[in-house]
Structures are given as C-alpha cells and as structure tokens.
C-alpha positions in Angstrom: 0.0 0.0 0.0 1.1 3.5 -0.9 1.3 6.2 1.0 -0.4 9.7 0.7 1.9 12.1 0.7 3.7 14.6 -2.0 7.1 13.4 -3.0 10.3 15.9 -3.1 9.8 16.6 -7.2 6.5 17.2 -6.6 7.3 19.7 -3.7 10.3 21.2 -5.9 7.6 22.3 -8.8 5.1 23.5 -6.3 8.2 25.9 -5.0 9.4 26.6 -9.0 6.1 27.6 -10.0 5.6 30.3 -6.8 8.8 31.4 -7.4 8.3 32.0 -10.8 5.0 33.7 -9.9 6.6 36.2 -7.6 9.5 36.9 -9.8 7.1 38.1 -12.4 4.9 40.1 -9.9 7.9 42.3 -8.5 8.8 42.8 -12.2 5.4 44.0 -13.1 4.9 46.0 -10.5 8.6 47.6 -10.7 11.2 47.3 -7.7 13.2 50.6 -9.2 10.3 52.5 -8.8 9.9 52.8 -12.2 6.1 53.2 -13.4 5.6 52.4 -17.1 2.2 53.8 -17.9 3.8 57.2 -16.2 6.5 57.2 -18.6 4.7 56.2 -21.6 2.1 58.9 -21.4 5.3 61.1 -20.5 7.0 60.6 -23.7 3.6 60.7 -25.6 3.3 63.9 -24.6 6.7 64.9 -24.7 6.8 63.8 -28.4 3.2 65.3 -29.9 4.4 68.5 -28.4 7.3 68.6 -29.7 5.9 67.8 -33.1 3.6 70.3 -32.9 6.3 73.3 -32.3 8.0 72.2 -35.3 4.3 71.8 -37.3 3.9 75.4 -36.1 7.0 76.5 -37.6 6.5 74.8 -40.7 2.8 75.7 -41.6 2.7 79.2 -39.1 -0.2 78.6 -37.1 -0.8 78.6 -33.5 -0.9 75.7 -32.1 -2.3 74.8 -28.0 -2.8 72.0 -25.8 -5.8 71.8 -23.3 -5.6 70.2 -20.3 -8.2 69.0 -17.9 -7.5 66.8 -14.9 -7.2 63.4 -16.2 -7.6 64.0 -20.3 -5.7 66.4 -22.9 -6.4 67.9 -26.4 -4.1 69.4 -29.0 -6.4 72.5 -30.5 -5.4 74.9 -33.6 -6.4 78.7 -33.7 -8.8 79.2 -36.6 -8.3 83.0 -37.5 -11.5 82.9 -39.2 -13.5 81.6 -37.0 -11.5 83.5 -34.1 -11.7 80.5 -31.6 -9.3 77.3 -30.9 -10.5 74.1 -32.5 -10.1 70.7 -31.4 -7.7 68.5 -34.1 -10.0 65.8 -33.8 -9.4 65.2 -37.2 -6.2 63.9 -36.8 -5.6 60.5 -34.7 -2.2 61.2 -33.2 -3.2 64.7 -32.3 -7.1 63.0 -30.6 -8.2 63.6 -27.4 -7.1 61.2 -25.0 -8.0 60.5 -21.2 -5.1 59.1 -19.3 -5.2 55.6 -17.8 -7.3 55.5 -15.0 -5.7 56.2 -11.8 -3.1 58.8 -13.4 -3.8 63.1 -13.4 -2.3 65.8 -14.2 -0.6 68.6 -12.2 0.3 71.9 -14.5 2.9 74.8 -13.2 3.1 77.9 -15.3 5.5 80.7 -13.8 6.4 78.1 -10.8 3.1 78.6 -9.5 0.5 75.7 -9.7 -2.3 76.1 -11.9 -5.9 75.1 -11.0 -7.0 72.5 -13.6 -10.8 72.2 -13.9 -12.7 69.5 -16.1 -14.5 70.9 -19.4 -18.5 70.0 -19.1 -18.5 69.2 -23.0 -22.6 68.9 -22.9 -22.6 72.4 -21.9 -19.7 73.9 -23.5 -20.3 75.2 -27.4 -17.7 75.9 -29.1 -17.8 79.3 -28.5 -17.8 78.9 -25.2 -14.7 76.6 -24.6 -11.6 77.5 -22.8 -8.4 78.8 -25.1 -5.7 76.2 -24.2 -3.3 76.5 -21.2 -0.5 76.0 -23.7 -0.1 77.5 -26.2 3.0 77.5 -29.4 3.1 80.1 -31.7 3.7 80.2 -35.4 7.3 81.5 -34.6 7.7 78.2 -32.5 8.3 80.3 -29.3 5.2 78.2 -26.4 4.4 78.9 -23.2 7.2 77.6 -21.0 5.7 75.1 -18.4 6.0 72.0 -16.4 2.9 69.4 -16.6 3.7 66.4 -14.2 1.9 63.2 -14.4 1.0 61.4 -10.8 -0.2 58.1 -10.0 -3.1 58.7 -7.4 -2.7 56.9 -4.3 1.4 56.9 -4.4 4.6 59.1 -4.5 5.1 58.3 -8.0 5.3 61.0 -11.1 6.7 61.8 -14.4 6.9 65.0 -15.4 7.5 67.1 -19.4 8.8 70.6 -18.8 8.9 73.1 -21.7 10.5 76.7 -22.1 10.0 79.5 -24.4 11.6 78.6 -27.2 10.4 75.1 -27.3 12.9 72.9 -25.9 11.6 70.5 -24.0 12.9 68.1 -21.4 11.3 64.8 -19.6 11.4 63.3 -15.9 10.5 59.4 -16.0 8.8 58.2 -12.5 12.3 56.3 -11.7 14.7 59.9 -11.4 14.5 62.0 -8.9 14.0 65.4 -9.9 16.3 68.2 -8.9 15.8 71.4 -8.0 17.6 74.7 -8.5 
C-alpha cells in the first residue's frame, strides 16, 4: 500500500512555479520605482508636443494644448473663426484620457495652476476655454512643467517646456532636482 503524501519533485515544482509567480509580480509592478504607464504617457506627450512646435513652424499657425484633470487635447487657432479648435481630425493629435488612476498637475510661472474638467454637454464651441499651452507660429510656447501622478502613491513623471520650445522629460524612476 502507498502512501499519501507529496514526494520531493513534486514539492520542488510546487516551490518553482511560486517562485516564478513572484519573480514576475515584482517585475510588473517595478522594484526601481519605475512606473511604465507614467513614462509612456510622459513621452507621448513629450513627443506630440514637440511635433507640434516644429508643425507650427512649418505651416505658421498657433498651435495649444488643453488640459483637464485626467484628459488632454491638442487644439489649432482658426483665425477665421477667431476660436481654438479641437484637431480631432487627426488620430495622433485625438483627445485622450489618461489611464485610470493617473492626473495631471500643471505649473506655469512656478506657480500651480488650478486645472478644472471641461463639461463638453454644456460647452459650445464658443464657449470653450483657449488652451493652457499654447506654441506660436514663430515656435516660441508657453514655458511650463505638466507632471503626471499616479493617485494613491509618491510616483510622477513630469514634461517641462520653455519658451523657445525645448523640452525636457522626468521618467517616475529619477528623482528630480531642484535649482
């Protein structure tokens, strides 16, 4: 008669598999510090703005990114219509709502800046806020520091921009350092 009991290989994949398991759960979740949606929304941003000071160069029109607390929009001044409009038209240039559990913080002149969310049922287009950033046709933009945080935690990423466009990134794993 056998007995009922779990042999040593048996035991060894049991501890294998957990292991495995917990390897792959500090990965995801990032011993550095590092937060990958932080980063990747980050660059996003860094990169469409960029590409939209050099589009203002190129075609001279004023250019503008609207911000609310947890979405973004790249908008164009329409001269003729004397208002900003949305460059829906556009995919790369869509509004976009940041992953859940992410918002936006926005200095201008070192001093925070109140963010408040657009009611878009109410809101013609008339009536809709001119962006908080805005990049001219000369390619000069309003110099700024929009910082991503992850609700709940210590973690942030942050695109800072000056006057003449150049603009530099913070990834959620560097510490930033102040002057």
């Amino acid at each position: 008669m056998r007995s009922k009991g779990f042999t040593l290989v048996e035991i060894l994949v049991v501890v294998v598999i957990v292991a495995i398991m917990v390897s792959l759960a500090v990965l995801s979740i990032g011993v550095t510090g590092r937060d990958s949606q932080l980063d990747e929304e980050s660059r996003r941003i860094e990169g469409l703005v960029g590409l939209l000071h050099e589009r203002a160069l190129f075609e001279g029109r004023d250019f503008g990114l609207r911000i609310e607390p947890s979405a973004y929009e790249f908008v164009v001044y329409e001269p003729r219509r004397e208002r900003w409009m949305p460059l829906d038209q556009e995919h790369e240039f869509r509004r976009r709502n940041l992953p859940k559990g992410l918002s936006f913080q926005l200095e201008l002149d070192s001093q925070i800046v109140v963010i408040k969310d657009l009611d878009r049922a109410v809101a013609s287009d008339k009536a809709r806020p001119g962006p908080q950033l805005a990049i001219a046709a000369s390619g000069e933009g309003t110099p700024f520091r929009l910082t991503l945080l992850r609700d709940g935690t210590q973690a942030k990423a942050s695109v800072q921009g000056d006057a003449l466009g150049k603009l530099t990134r913070t990834s959620s794993d560097q510490r930033e350092k102040r002057t």
